[in-house]
PASE-100007 format. One record per residue: residue in one letter; x, y, z of N, C-alpha, C in turn. Coordinates in steps of 0.02 Angstrom, whole numbers, plus 50000, padded with zeros to 5 digits. Atoms other than C-alpha are relative to their C-alpha. Layout:
% PASE-100007
aXYZXYZXYZ...
END
This chain:
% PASE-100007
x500654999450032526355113749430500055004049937x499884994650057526905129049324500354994549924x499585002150029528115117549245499544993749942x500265003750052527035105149193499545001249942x500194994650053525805116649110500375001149935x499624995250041527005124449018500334991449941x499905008050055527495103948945499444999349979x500585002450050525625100748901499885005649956x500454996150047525295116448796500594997649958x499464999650048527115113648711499844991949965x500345006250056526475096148668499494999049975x500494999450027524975101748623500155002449928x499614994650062525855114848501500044993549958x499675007150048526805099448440499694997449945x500215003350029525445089148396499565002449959x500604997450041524305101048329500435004149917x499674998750065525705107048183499884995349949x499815005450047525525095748046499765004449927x500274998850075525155098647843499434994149985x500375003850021523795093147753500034999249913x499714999550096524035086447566499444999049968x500655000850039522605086947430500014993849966x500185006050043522375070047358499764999249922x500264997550075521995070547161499884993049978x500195007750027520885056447079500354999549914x499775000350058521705049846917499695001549942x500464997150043520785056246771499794990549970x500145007450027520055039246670499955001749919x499794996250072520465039346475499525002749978x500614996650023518725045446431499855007150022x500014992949987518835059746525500615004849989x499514995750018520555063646475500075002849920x500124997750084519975063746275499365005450021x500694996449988518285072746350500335008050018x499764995049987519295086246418500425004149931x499674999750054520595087546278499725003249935x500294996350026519065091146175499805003749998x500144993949978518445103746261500315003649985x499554997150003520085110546273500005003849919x499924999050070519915112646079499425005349977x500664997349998518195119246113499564995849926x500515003150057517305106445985499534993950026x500475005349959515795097446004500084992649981x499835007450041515655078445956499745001049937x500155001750056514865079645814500625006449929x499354997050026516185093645756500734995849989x499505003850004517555078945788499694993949967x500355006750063516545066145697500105001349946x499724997150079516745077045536500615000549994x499384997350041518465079945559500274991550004x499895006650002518865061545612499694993349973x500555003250043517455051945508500064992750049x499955005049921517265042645711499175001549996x500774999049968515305041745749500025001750042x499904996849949514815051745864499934996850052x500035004649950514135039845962500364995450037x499125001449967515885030345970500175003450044x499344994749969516645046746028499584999150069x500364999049939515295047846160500004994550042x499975007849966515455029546208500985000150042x499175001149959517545030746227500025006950053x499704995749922517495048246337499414999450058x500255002849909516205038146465500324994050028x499635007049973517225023046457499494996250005x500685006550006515675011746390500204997049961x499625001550065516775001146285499444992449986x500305006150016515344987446285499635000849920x500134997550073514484999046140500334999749958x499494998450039515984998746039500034992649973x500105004050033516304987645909500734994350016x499415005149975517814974645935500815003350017x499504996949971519584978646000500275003149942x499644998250054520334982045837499755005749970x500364993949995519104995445813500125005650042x500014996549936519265001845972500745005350009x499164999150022521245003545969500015004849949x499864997250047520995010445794499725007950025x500244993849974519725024145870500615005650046x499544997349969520945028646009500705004949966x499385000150027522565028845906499765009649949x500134992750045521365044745786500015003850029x500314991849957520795055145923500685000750037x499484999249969522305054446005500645003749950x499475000050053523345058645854499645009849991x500374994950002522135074045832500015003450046x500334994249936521855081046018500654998950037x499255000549965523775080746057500204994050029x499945003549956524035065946137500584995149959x499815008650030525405050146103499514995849994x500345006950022524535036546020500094992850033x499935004449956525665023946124499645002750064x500294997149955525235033246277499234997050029x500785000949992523445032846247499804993549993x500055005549998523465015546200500284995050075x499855005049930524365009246356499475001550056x500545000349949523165019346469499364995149989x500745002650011521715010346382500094991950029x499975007349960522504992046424500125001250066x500104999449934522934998346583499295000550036x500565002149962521385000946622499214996449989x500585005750000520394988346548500264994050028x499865006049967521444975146649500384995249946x499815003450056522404969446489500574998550019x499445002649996523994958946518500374999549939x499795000950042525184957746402500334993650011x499785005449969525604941046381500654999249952x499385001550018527294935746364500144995049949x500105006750047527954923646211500494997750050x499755004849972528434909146276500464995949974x499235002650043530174900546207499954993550013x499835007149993530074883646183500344997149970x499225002750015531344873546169499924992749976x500415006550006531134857846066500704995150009x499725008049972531594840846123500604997049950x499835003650033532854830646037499854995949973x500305001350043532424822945891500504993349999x499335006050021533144803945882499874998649934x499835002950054533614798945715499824993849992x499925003950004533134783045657500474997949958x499475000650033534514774645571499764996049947x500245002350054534284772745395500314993849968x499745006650018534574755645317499704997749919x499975002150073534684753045129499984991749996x499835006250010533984736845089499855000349917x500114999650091533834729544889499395000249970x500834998550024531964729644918499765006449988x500064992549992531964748644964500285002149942x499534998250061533304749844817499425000649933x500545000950044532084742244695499155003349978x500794996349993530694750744743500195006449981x499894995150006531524766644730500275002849917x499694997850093532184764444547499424998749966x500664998850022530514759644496499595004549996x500304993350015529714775844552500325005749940x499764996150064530994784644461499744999349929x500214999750046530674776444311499605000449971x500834999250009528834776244319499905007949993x499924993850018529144796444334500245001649950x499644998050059530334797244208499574998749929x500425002450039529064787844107499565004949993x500294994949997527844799744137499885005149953x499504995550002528854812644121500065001949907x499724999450080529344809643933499484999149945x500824999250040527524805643869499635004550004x500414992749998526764820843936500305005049966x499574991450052528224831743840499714998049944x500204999550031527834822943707499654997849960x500944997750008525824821343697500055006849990x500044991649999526024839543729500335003349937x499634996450057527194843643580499524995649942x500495001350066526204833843457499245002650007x500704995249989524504841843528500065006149982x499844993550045525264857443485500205002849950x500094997850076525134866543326500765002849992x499174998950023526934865843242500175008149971x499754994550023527784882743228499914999249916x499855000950054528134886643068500295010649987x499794990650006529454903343022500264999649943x499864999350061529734908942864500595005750001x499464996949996531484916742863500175003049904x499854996250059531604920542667499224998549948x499844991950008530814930642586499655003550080x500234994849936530724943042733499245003449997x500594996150001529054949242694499374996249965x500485004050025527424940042644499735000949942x500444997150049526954952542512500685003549977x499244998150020528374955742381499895001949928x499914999950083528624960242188500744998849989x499345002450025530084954942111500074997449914x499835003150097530834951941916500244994750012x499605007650030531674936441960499214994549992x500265007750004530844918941891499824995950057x499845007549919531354909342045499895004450050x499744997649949531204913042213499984994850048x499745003849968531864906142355499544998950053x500194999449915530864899342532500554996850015x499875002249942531704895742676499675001650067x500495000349917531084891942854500134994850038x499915005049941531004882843008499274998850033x500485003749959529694870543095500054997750049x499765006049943529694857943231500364994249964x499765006550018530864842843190499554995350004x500585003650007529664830043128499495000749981x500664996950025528424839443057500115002049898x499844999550085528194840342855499835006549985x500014993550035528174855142749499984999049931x500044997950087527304859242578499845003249975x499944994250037527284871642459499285000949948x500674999750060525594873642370499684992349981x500145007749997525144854142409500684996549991x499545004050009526744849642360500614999050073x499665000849919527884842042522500605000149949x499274999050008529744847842505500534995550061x499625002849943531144841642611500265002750055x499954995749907531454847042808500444996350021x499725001849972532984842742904499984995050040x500355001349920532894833843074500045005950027x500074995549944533234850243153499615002849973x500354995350007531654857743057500035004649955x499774993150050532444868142927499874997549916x500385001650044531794866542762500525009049956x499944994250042532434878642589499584999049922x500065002350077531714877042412499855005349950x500244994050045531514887442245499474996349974x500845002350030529764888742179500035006949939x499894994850062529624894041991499445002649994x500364995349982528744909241977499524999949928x500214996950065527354915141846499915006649964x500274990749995527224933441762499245001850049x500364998749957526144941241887499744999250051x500255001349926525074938342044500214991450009x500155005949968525644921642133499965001150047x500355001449939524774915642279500274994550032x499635004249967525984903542379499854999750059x500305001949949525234893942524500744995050030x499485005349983526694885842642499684997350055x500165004349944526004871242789500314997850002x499725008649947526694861542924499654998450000x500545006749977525934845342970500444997550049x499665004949938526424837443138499824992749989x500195007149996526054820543162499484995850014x500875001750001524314821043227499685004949953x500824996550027523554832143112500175006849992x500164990549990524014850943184500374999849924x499764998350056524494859943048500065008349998x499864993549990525124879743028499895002149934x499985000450036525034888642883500135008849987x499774991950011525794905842817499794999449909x500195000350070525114912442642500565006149969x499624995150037526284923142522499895003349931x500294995050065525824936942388500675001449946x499395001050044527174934942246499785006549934x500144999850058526984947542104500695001449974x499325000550041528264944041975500075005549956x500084998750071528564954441843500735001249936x499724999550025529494949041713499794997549922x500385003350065529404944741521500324994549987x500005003350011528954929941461500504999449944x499734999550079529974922541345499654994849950x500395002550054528974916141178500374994749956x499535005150026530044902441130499614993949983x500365005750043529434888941017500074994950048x500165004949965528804874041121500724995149976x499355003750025530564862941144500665003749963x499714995150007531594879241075500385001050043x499824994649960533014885641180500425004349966x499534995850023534014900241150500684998550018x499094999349996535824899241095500004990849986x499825008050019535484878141068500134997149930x499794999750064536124872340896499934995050014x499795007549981536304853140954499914997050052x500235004949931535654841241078499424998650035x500625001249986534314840741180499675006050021x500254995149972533164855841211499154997550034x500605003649958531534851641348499695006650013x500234995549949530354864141396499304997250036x500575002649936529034859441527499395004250007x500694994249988527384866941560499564994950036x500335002949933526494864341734499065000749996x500874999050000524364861741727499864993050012x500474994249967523234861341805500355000550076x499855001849932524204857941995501035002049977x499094999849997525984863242058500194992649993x499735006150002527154850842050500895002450025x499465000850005528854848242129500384997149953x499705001450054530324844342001500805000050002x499315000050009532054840141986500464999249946x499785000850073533084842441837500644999649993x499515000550005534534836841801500455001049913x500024998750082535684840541629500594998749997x499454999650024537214831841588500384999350075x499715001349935537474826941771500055006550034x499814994149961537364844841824499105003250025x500564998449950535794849641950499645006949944x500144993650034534864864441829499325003050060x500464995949959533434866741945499754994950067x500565003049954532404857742114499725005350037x500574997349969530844864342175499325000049999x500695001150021529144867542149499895006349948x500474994550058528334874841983499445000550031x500984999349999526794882242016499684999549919x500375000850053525304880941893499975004649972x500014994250041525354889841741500585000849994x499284998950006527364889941747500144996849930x499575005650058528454885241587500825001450006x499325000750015530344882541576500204996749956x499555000750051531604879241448500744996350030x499635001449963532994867241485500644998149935x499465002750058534654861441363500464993450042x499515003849972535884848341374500364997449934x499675004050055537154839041264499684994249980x500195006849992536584821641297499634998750041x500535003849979535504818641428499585005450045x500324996849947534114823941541499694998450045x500335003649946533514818841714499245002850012x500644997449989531724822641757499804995350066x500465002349946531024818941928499505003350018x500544993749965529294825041987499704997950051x500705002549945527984822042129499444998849967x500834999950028526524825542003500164998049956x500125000850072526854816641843499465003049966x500384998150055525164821241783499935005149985x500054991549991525474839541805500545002349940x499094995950054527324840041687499604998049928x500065000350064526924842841501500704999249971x499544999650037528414839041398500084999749930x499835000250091529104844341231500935001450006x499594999850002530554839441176500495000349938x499944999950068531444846141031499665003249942x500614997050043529864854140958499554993250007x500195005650014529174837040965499494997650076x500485003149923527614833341126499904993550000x499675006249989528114820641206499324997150088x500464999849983526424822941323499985000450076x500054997349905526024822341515500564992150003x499335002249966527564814541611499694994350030x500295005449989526364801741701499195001950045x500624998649958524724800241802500105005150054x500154993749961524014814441913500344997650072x500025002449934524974812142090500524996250026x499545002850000526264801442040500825002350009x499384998449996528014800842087500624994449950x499665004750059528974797641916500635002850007x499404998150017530814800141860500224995549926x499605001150084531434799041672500435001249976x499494994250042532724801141559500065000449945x500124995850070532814810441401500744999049968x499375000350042534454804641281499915002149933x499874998250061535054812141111499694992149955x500095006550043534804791041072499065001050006x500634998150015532784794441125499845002849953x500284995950033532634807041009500134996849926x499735003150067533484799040862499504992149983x500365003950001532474783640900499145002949961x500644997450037530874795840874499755002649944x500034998150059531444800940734499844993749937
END
């Protein structure tokens, strides 16, 4: 009897030993930023100023009312501040929040694509034909739109000599040179000079004592046209030489020319030797010699005055015209 006693209190003992453990509820993210702030001791509207968060946000994420809140990307963004601010990881705080709004992350999915059958290509002379036709219908295209487009556009025009637009100078002559578009004309005070194919163009234009005013244009082919102006002042002295007079001539033929009212291009030749081509401007005179003969070509006949010998021999031909003459020791003897 004793014995058994003495077994029920010892299994009583037994069963009545045990521990008891405290259970702890998980905090929920709203109360773990709610605390956090506390912790800081600031109210919401103290973390609204420092985080420019409405307060009403703040008050919405530490009850966990995310229906008030404005879309996820908001939401996230909210989290990611206060969290950055009241100690916390930003991942952290972001995973608790999909954790416990039930957010899956969904996996990408690898797809794997199918084999692709080839059809097998077969060159016939219809496909051939058809295919050199597009070309050329492009190519066609192709070469009218460059150039529509280059004749729609207004032709360069560069004046490489004289370097400067505005010049003084003692010489008589001076020189242009320049470059255009190939195909495009170039003239000197109305008068058209001659241009390469590649565009390049040079000529001397005889000067007058004092201010000249030298106008140079391109002309394309429809029309455009460019135009650079140049300030010439010459200064040099005239020389006063008896009309048909040259200096140092004792014998033969002496010519001097005088340009009015319009420039005029001019080519002079003396004895088979080139003495001048270019353009006189208006108001110009020159003095020319030779043994025996003299070539005269102009653009403007009605613009060249000639005396020859002392002797006016009158305008070269009508206004506009493109004359060429020649002047022999036997002319003159004839006029005599």
């Amino acid at each position: 009897m004793d014995c058994h006693f003495d077994f029920c209190i010892l299994q009583f003992e037994f069963t009545m030993k045990f521990t008891t453990k405290k259970i702890t509820r998980r905090l929920t993210l709203g109360e773990r930023l709610k605390r956090a702030r506390r912790r800081k001791k600031l109210s919401i509207e103290e973390l609204e100023a420092i985080t420019k968060i409405k307060s009403n946000y703040i008050a919405a994420l530490e009850s966990d009312n995310y229906k008030v809140l404005p879309s996820e990307v908001y939401i996230k963004g909210f989290l990611q501040t206060l969290a950055s601010y009241l100690g916390f990881d930003p991942a952290d705080i972001l995973h608790h929040y999909r954790r416990q709004r039930g957010e899956k992350l969904k996996k990408k999915k690898i797809r794997f694509f199918k084999g692709v059958k080839l059809r097998r290509f077969v060159l016939t002379t219809r496909g051939l034909l058809i295919g050199l036709l597009v070309l050329f219908l492009l190519g066609l295209g192709g070469y009218l739109w460059y150039q529509v487009s280059g004749f729609a556009a207004t032709p360069k025009l560069t004046i490489d000599e004289p370097s400067t637009t505005d010049l003084v100078t003692k010489d008589e002559t001076l020189k242009i040179a320049g470059r255009t578009d190939p195909g495009a004309s170039v003239a000197i005070n109305s008068q058209p000079i001659n241009v390469d194919l590649e565009g390049k163009f040079a000529e001397k234009v005889e000067l007058k004592s004092g201010l000249n005013n030298i106008e140079i244009v391109s002309h394309n082919k429809i029309g455009r046209e460019r135009k650079v102006l140049l300030s010439i002042l010459a200064n040099f002295q005239e020389t006063n030489l008896a009309q048909g007079e040259v200096a140092g001539a004792t014998s033969g033929l002496s010519l001097t020319l005088e340009i009015s009212p319009d420039p005029c291009w001019l080519s002079i030749e003396a004895d088979g030797e080139n003495l001048f081509q270019g353009v006189m401007l208006a108001k110009t005179k020159r003095n020319f010699a030779a043994k025996k003969e003299i070539n005269i070509t102009s653009a403007n006949a009605g613009s060249v005055h000639l005396y020859l010998n002392g002797e006016d021999l009158g305008l070269m031909g009508e206004p506009g015209e493109r004359k060429s003459i020649k002047l022999t020791t036997a002319n003159l003897k004839a006029s005599q």
